[in-house]
C-alpha positions as CSV (number, residue, x, y, z in Angstrom):
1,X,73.9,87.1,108.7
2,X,72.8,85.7,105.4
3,X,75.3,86.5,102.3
4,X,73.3,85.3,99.6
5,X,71.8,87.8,96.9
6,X,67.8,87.8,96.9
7,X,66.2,86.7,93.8
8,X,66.0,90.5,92.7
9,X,69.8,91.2,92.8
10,X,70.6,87.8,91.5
11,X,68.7,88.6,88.4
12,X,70.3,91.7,88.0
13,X,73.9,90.7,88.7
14,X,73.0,87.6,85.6
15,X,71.7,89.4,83.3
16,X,74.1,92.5,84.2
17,X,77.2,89.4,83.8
18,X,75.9,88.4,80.9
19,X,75.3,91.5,79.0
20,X,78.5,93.0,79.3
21,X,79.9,89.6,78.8
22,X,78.5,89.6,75.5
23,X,79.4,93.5,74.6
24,X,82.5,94.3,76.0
25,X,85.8,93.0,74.3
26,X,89.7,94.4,74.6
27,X,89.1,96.1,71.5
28,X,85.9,97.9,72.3
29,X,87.6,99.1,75.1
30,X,90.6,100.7,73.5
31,X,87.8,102.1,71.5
32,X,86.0,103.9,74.5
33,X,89.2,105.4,76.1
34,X,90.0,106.6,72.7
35,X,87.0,108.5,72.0
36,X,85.8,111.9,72.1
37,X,83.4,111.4,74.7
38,X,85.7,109.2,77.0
39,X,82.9,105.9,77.4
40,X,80.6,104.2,75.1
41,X,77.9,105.9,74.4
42,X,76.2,102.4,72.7
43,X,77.0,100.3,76.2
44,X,75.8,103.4,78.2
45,X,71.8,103.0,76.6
46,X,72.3,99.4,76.6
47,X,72.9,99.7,80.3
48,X,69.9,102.4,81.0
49,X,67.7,100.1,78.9
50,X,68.2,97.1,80.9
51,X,67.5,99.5,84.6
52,X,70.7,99.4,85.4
53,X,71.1,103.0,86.3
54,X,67.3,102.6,88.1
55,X,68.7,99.7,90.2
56,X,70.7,102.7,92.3
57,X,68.1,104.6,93.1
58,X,65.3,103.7,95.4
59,X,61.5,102.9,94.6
60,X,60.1,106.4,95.9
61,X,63.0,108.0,93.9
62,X,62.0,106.8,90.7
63,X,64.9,103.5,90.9
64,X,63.8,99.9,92.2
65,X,67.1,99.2,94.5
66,X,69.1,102.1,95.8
67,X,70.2,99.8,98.8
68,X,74.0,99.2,99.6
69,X,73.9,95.4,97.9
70,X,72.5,96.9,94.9
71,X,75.4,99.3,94.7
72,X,77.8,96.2,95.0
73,X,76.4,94.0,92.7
74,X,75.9,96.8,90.0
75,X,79.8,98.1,90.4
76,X,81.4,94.7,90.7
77,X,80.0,93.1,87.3
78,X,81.0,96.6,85.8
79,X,84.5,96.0,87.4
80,X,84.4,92.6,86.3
81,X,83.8,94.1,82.5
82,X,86.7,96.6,83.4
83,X,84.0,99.3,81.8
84,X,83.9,103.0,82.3
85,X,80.4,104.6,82.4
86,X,79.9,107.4,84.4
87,X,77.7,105.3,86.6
88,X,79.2,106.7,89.7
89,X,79.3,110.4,88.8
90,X,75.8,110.6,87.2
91,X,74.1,107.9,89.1
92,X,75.7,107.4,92.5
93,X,77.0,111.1,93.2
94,X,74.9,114.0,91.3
95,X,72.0,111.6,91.2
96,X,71.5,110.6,94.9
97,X,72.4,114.5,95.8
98,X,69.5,115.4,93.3
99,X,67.2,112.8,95.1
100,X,68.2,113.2,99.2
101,X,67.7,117.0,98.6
102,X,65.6,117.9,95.7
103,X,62.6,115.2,96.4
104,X,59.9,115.7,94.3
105,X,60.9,118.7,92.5
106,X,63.8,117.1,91.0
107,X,61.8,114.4,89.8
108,X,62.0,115.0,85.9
109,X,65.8,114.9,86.3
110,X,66.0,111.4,88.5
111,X,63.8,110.3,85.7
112,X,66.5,111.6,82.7
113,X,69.2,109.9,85.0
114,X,67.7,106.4,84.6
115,X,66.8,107.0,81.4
116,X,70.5,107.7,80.1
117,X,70.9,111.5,81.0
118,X,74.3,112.0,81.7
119,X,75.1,114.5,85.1
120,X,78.2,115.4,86.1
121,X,79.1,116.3,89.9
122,X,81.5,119.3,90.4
123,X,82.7,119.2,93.8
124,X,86.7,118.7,94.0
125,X,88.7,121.8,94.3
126,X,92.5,122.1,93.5
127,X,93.3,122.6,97.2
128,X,91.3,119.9,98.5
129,X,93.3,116.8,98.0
130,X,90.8,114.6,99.9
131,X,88.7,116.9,102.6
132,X,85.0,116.9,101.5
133,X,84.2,119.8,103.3
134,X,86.8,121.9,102.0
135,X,84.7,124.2,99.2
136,X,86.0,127.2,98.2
137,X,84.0,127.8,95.4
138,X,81.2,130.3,96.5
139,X,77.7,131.3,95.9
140,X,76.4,134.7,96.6
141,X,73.0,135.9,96.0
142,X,72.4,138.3,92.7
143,X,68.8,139.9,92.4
144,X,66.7,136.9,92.4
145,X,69.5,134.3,91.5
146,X,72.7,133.2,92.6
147,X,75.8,134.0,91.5
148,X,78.4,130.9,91.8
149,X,82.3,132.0,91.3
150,X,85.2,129.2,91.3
151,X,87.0,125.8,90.2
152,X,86.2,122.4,90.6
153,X,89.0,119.8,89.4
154,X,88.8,116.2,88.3
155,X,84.8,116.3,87.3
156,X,84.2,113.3,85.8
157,X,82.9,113.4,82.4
158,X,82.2,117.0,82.5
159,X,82.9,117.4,78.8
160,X,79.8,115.2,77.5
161,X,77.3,116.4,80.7
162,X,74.2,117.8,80.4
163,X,73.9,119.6,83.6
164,X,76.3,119.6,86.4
165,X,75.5,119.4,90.3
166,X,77.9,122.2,92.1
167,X,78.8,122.5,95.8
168,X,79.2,125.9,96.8
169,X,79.5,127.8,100.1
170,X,77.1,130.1,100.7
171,X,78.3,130.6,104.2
172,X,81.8,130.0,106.6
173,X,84.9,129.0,105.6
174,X,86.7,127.1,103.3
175,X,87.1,124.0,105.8
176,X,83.5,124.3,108.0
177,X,80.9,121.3,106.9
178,X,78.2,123.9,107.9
179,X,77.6,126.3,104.8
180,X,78.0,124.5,101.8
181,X,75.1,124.4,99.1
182,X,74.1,122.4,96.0
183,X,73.1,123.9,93.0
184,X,72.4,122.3,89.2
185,X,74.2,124.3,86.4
186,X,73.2,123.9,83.0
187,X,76.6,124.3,80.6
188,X,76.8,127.1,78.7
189,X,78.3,130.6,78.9
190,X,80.0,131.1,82.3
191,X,80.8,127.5,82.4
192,X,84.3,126.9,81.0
193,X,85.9,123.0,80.7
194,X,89.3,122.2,80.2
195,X,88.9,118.1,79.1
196,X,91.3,115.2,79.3
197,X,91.8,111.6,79.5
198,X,91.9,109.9,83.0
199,X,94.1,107.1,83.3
200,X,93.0,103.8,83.7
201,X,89.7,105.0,81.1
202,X,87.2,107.6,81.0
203,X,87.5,111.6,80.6
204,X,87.4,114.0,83.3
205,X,87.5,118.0,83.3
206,X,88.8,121.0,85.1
207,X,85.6,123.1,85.0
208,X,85.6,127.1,85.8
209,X,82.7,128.6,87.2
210,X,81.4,132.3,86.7
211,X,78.2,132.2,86.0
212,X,74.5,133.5,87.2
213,X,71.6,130.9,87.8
214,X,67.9,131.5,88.9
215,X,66.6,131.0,92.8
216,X,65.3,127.6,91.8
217,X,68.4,126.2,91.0
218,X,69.6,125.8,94.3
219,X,68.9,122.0,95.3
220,X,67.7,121.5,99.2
221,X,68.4,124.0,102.1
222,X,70.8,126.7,101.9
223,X,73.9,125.7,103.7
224,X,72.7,122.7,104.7
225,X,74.5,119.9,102.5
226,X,76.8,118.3,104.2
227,X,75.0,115.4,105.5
228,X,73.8,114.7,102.4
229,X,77.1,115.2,100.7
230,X,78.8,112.9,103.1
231,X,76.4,109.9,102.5
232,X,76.2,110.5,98.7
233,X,80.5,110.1,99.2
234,X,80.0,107.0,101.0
235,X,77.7,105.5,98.6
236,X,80.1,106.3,95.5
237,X,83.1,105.1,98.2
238,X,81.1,101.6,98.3
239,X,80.4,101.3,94.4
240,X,84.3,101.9,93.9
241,X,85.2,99.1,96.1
242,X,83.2,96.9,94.6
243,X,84.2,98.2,91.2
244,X,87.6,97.2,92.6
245,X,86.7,93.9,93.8
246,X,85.3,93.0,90.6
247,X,88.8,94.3,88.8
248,X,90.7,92.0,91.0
249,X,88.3,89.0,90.1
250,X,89.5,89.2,86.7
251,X,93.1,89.8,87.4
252,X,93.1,86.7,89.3
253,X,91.2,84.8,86.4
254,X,93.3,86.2,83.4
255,X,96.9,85.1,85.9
256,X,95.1,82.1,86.2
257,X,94.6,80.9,82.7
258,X,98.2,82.6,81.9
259,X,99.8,80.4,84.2
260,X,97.8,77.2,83.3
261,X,98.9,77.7,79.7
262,X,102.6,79.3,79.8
263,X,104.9,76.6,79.9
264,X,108.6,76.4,81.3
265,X,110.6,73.6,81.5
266,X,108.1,71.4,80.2
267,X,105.2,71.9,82.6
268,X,102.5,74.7,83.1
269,X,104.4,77.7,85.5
270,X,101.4,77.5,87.3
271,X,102.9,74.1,88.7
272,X,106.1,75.9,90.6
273,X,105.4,76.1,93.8
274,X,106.8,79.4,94.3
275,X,103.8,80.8,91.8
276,X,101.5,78.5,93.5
277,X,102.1,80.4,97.0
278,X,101.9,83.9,95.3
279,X,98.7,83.1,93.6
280,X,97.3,82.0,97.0
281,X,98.0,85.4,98.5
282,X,96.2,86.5,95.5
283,X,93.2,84.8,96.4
284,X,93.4,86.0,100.1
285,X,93.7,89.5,99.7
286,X,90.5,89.1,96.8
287,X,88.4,87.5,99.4
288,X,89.7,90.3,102.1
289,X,88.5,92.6,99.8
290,X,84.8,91.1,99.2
291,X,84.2,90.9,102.8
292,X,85.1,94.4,103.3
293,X,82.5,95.5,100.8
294,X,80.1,93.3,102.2
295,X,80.9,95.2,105.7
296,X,80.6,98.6,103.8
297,X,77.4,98.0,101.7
298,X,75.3,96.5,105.0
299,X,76.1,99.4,106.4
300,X,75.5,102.3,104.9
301,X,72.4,102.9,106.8
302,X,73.8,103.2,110.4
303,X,74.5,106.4,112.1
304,X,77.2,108.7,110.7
305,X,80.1,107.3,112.6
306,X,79.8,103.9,112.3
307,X,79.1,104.5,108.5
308,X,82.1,106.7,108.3
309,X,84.2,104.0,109.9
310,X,83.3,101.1,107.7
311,X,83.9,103.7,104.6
312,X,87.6,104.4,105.9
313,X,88.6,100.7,107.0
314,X,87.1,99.6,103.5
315,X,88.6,102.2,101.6
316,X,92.0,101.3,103.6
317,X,91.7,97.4,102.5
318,X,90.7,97.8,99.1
319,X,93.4,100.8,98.2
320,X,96.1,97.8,99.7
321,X,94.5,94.6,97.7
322,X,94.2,96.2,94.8
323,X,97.7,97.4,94.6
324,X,99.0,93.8,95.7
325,X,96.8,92.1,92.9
326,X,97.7,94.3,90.3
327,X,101.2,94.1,91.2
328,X,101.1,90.3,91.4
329,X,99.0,89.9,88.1
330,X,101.5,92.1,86.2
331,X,104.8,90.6,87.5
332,X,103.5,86.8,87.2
333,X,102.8,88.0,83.8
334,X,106.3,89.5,82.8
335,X,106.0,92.0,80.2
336,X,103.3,90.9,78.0
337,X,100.6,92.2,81.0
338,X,101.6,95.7,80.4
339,X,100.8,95.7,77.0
340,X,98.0,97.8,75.8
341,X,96.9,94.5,73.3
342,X,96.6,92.6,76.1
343,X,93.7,92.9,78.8
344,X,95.2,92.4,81.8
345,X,97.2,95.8,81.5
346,X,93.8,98.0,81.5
347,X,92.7,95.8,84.3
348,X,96.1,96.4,86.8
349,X,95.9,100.2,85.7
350,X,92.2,100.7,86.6
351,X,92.8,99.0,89.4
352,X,95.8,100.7,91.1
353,X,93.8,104.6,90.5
354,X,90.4,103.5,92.5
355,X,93.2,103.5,95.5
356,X,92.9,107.3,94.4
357,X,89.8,108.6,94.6
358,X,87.8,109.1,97.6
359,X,90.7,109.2,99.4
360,X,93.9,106.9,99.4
361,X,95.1,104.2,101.9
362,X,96.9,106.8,104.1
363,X,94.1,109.4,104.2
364,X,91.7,106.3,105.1
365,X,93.9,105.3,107.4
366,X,94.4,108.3,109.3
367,X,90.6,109.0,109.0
368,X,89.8,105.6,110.6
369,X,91.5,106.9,113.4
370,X,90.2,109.5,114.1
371,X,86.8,108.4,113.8
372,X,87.2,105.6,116.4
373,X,89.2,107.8,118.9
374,X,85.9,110.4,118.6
């Protein structure tokens, strides 16, 4: 099999490298996470301006890319920049939904979403933890709409959306993949948000939903989501993993120059051969890590199970690297890497929450198992 990026995606992941290279500094950081809207609304149109948000969607969807590598060479330079867009939660989840079971009818949105149009995607519930089928919020039909009743939790950026794509069950019970809807909510009146700051970056939202939308809000078949949910899950699985593996990559480099330039003793700490072996775990676990993603984004077109299985094992790795690397980073550090004036500290605490969402090491784990026992 043949590693290499084509031409395309090593144009994209250049000038991708490059721009935020350029843009992003500690202090415009700090700046993002402190804001009202919880990213940067300047890097966010610099980013929809270059086609960054088209390189996620394929060519009949509006996007030039949409395949698996395009997901990981996207979400590692933006891991690299240790950015927080909500490239995942517009583009990736309430995006790909909107294109798998909208089609042509959704068009005008796709086309808002590459152009900057910020969507969020309500799906987790407080009950949930980590089941994707388990919706509780529900959709019932009133007169010619739909009325949709319930809470989702954790919605990214759901205090600066312009729409929001909802699950809702329309049909069986809380835990049965059969029955569970899509529909796009416009906020307003019926749509309440409770927002706050995640940690690691960005803003997220407990959002509370009693409100009454028109037939043509509901987005592909009634009750027949799941599929569609599941692979939109495993595509924004894969983009966090390689968000991750990018996050690790600078870890590494910013321990790296730290211990090239601290000096004990006379010498460079980087010279003890103590720090010498843990930095060489380092480097394992990192390229553990980029050959799972590899593994995950090659195949996200095969059948359901052996999808779902390189989307657990992944998962598994990644949730376990990261937490070694960050761990490493911090302690070869000492105290200066978790201050907030120094980078690494955003960095290691990014890093150790992408082992929390889309499930942690042990769900993944447990997951894995079943899958291959099925």
């Amino acid at each position: 099999m043949n590693f290499q990026l084509t031409e395309e995606r090593q144009m994209l992941q250049d000038s991708l490298r490059r721009y935020l290279s350029d843009t992003v500094s500690p202090e415009a950081l700090i700046e993002a996470t402190d804001s009202e809207t919880g990213h940067s609304e300047t890097l966010w149109q610099g980013l929809a301006e270059m086609g960054v948000i088209g390189a996620l969607f394929a060519e009949e969807q509006g996007g030039f890319g949409g395949a698996g590598f395009d997901l990981s060479v996207v979400f590692e330079e933006i891991g690299r920049a240790g950015v927080f867009e909500p490239l995942i939660e517009s583009g990736v989840l309430a995006g790909g939904l909107l294109a798998e079971l909208g089609g042509e009818a959704q068009a005008d949105r796709i086309e808002g979403i590459i152009g900057g149009q910020i969507l969020a995607f309500a799906h987790a519930e407080p009950g949930a933890r980590y089941d994707l089928e388990h919706v509780e919020t529900k959709a019932a039909r009133a007169g010619d709409g739909w009325k949709i009743t319930g809470q989702k939790s954790v919605v990214g950026f759901a205090g600066v959306a312009e729409g929001f794509v909802v699950t809702a069950r329309t049909g069986g019970d809380p835990s049965d993949t059969d029955g569970i809807s899509v529909f796009f909510v416009e906020p307003g009146e019926g749509v309440e948000i409770r927002d706050y700051a995640m940690n690691g970056g960005g803003r997220a939202g407990e959002v509370s939903f009693d409100v009454t939308v028109p037939a043509e809000a509901l987005i592909g078949p009634e009750r027949g989501a799941w599929d569609a949910l599941e692979r939109a899950n495993a595509r924004a699985t894969c983009a966090a993993c390689a968000e991750a593996l990018g996050l690790m990559e600078t870890c590494r480099a910013l321990t790296v120059d730290y211990l090239q330039g601290r000096k004990q003793f006379g010498k460079p700490i980087g010279k003890f051969q103590a720090l010498q072996h843990r930095m060489a775990d380092v480097l394992i676990e990192i390229e553990q890590a980029r050959s799972a993603v590899i593994n995950l984004a090659g195949h996200l077109e095969s059948d359901r199970v052996t999808r779902e299985r390189h989307v657990s094992a992944s998962k598994n790795l990644i949730g376990r690297a990261g937490r070694l690397v960050a761990e490493e980073a911090i302690q070869m550090h000492g105290g200066i890497g978790m201050t907030q004036e120094y980078a690494l500290g955003h960095f290691a605490k990014r890093l150790i929450m992408v082992d929390h969402r889309f499930g942690d090491t042990d769900h993944h784990l447990e997951r894995f198992i079943r899958l291959s026992a099925a």
